[in-house]
C-alpha positions in Angstrom: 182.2 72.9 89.1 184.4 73.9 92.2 185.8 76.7 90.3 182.4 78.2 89.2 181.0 78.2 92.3 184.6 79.9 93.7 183.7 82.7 91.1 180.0 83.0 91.8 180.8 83.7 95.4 183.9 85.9 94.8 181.5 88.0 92.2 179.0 88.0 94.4 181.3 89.2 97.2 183.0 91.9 95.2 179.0 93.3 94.2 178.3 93.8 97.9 181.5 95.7 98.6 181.2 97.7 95.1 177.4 98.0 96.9 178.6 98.9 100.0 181.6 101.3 99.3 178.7 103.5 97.2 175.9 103.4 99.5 179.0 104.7 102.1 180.1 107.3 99.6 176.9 108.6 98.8 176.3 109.1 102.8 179.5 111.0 102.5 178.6 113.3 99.7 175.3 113.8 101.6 176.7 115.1 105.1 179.4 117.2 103.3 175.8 119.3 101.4 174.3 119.2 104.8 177.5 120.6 106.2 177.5 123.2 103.7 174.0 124.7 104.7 174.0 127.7 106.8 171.1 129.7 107.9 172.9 132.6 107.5 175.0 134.5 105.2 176.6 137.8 105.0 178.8 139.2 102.2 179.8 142.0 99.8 179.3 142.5 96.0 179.9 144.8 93.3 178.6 145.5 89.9 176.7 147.9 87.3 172.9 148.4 88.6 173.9 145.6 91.7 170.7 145.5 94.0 172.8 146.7 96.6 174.8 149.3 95.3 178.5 149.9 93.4 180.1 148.9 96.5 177.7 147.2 98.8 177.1 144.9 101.8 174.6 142.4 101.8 172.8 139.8 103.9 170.8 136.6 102.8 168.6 134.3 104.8 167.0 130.9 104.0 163.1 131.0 104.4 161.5 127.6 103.4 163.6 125.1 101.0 165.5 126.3 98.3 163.9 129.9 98.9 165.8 133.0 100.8 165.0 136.7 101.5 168.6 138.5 100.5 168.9 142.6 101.8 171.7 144.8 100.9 173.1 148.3 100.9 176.1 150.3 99.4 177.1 153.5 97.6 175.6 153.6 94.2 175.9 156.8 90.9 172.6 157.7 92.4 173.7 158.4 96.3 172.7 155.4 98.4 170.9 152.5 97.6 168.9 149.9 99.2 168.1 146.3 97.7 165.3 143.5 98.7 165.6 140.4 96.7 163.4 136.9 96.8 165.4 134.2 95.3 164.8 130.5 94.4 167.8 128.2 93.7 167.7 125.5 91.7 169.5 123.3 94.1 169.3 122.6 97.9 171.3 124.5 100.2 171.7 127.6 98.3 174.0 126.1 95.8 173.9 126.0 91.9 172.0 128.5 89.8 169.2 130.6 91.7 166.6 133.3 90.5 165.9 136.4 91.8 163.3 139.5 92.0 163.1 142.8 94.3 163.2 146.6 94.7 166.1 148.6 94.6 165.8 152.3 95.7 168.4 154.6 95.0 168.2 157.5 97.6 169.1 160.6 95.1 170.4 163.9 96.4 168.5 167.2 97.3 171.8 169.0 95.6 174.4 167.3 93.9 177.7 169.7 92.5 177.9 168.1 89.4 181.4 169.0 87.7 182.5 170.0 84.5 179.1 169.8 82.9 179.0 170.8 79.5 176.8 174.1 79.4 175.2 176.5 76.7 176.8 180.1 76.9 175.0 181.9 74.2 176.8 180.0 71.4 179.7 178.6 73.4 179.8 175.4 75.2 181.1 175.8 78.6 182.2 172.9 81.0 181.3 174.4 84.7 180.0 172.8 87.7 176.2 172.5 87.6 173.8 172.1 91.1 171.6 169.2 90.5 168.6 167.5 92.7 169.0 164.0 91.9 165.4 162.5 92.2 165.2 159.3 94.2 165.0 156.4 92.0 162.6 152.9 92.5 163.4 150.2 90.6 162.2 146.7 89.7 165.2 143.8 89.5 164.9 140.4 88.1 168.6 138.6 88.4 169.7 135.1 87.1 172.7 134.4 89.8 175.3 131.1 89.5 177.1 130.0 92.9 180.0 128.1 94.0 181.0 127.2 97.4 184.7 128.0 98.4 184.8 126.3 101.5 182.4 124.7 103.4 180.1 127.8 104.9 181.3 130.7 101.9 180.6 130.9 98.8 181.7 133.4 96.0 178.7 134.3 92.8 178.3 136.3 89.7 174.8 136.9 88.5 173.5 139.4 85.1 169.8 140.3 84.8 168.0 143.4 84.2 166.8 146.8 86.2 163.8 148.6 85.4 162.8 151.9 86.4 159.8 152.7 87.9 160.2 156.6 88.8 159.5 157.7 85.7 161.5 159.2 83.2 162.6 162.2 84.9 165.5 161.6 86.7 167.2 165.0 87.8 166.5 168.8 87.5 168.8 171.2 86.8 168.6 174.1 90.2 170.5 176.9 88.6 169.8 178.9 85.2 172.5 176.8 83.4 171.7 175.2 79.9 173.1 172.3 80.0 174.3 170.5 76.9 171.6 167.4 75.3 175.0 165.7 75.5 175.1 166.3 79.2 171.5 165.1 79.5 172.1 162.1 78.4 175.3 161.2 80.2 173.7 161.6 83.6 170.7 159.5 82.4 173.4 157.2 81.4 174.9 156.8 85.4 171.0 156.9 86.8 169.5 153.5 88.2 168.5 151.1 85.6 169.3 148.9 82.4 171.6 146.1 82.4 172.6 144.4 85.6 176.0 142.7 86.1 177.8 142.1 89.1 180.1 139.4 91.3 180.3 138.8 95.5 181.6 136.4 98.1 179.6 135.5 101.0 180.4 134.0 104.5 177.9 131.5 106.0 177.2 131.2 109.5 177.5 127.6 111.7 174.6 125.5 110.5 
């Protein structure tokens, strides 16, 4: 009878420290998440149709929750561009998967020296450089974006989505007599804003 109650109170005593030793390692887990959280992050990113640009800068603030407001700018095919993005992520302290929507506009250029353009000379194809007016571009982005911290206030991200123009379908005009090539049309559509939307960055967060 000794011995069972011996066990009983050893088992017993072994629950509370198993108890114990997990209550004291979720309180762990917990301030390292709350240490993570900064109400401020800057960064840069890169990518095909990225918000922000080719080579862009960015900024992203927490509003309310797991919501933030995230502003960019870079260089861009189109001149450059400007991005406003509302995201929700998934998990608290801007962790985990998020999803975003904005604007992007893509500033454009009143003449752009495009070179070695294929051109129509009677019936001869001519590569020459071409004076373009790249029309300034709006366009609609929805992004799925997955992040993972690096240390405890940065965090590096890649996210793929879509970007849908909302200019219309004209996109440049040609400000010389040149004929330039359907080829050539379409390669320049090709480079304008819109389409597919992939990209990577790495963000520094600011001291909670």
């Amino acid at each position: 009878m000794k011995k069972i109650i011996l066990f009983i109170v050893l088992a017993a005593c072994s629950m509370i420290t198993n108890a114990q030793g997990f209550e004291a390692k979720k309180a762990t887990e917990k301030k390292v998440i709350q240490s993570s959280y900064s109400p401020f992050y800057i960064g840069t990113s890169m990518g095909i149709n990225n918000p922000y640009g080719f080579l862009a800068l960015n900024f992203e603030v927490p509003i309310k929750n797991q919501f933030t407001i995230a502003h960019g700018f870079g260089i861009s095919t189109w001149n450059t561009k400007f991005g406003l993005v509302a995201k929700y992520y998934t998990k608290p302290h801007c962790l985990g998967w998020a999803y975003g929507m904005g604007l992007t506009y893509s500033r454009g250029s009143a003449k752009f020296n495009a070179p070695n353009i294929p051109t129509t000379v009677g019936n001869q194809v001519v590569n020459k450089t071409v004076p373009l007016e790249l029309i300034p571009q709006l366009n609609l982005c929805a992004n799925a974006y997955k992040y993972w911290r690096i240390s405890t206030n940065s965090r590096f991200y890649l996210h793929f989505g879509v970007s849908i123009a909302m200019s219309g379908t004209n996109k440049f005009n040609v400000l010389s007599t040149d004929k330039i090539t359907d080829d050539a049309k379409n390669s320049i559509n090709a480079i304008s804003p819109g389409g597919l939307s992939l990209g990577l960055g790495f963000q520094f967060g600011s001291n909670p």
